[in-house]
C-alpha positions as CSV (number, residue, x, y, z in Angstrom):
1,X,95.5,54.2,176.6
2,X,98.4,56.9,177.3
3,X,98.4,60.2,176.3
4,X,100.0,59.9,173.0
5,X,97.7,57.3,171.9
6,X,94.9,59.5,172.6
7,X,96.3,62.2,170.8
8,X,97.2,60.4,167.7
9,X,93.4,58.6,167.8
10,X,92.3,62.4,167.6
11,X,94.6,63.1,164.8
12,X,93.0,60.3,162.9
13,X,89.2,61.6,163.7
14,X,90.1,65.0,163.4
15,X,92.0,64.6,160.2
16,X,94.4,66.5,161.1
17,X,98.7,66.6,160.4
18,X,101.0,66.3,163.6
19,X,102.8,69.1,162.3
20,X,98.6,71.5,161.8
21,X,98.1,70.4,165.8
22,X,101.6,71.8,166.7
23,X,101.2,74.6,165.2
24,X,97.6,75.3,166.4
25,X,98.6,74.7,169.9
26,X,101.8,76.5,169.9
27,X,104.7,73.9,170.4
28,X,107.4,72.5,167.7
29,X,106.5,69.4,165.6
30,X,109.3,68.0,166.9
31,X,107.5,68.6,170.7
32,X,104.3,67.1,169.5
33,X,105.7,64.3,167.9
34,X,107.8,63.4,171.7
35,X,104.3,63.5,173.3
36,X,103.0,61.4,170.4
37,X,105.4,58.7,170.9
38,X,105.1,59.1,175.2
39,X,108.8,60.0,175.5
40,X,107.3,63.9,176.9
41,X,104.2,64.3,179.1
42,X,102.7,67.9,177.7
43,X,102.5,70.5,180.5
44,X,98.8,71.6,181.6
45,X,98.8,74.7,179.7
46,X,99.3,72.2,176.5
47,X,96.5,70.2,177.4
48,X,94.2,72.2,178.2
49,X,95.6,73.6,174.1
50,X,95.5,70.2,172.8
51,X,91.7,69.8,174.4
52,X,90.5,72.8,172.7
53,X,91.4,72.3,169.4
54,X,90.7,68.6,169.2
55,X,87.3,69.4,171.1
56,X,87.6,66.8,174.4
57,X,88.1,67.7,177.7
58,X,91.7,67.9,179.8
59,X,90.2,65.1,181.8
60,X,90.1,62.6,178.3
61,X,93.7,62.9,178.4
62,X,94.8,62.8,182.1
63,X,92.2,59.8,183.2
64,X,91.1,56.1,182.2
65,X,87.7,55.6,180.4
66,X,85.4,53.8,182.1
67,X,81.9,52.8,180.7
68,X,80.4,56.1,182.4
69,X,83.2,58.1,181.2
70,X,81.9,57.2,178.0
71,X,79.0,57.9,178.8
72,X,79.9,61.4,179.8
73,X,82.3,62.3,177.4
74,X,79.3,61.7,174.9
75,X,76.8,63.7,177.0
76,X,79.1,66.9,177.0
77,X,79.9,66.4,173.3
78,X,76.3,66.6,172.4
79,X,75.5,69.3,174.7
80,X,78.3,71.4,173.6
81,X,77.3,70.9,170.0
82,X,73.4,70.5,170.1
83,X,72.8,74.1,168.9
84,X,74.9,73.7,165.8
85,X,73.2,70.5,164.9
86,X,70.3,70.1,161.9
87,X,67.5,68.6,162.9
88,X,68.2,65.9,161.0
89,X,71.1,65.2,162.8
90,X,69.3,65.5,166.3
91,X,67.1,62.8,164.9
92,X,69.9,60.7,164.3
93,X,71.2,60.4,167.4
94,X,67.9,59.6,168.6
95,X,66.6,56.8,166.3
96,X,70.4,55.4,167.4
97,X,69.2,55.8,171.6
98,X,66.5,54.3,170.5
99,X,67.4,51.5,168.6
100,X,67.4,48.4,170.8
């Protein structure tokens, strides 16, 4: 998946306008919308932006998934957002591990 694809997924999940993530992460619309459509690769300094406010790491957007990037991605998510979780939530995800 390129970059733009990635970032346009994240726009869907996220719920969020082309033209809110631009101006979160400090570029034009009509920049975000080039990187978008994969005629611009963003510089670093607007990744590492573009990770922060759509909550993934640089390395989502820079590498190809495997099955244990997956894996990984998932891991950091929950650790990163295990302390803010109900417990109801917490169980969630477990009855979901566990489920065969």
């Amino acid at each position: 998946m390129s970059i733009g694809e990635k970032i346009m997924e994240l726009l869907v999940k996220e719920k969020m306008t082309q033209k809110e993530l631009a101006t979160k992460i400090n570029v034009t619309e009509s920049s975000m919308s080039r990187y978008i459509n994969n005629e611009r690769v963003p510089r670093i300094d607007v990744l590492a932006n573009l990770s922060n406010v759509l909550n993934v790491s640089i390395e989502y957007f820079t590498q190809e998934k495997n099955d244990n990037g997956d894996f990984l991605e998932v891991k950091r998510l929950v650790a990163r957002n295990a302390s803010r979780m109900t417990q109801e939530q917490k169980l969630e995800l477990a009855r979901i591990l566990l489920k065969d």
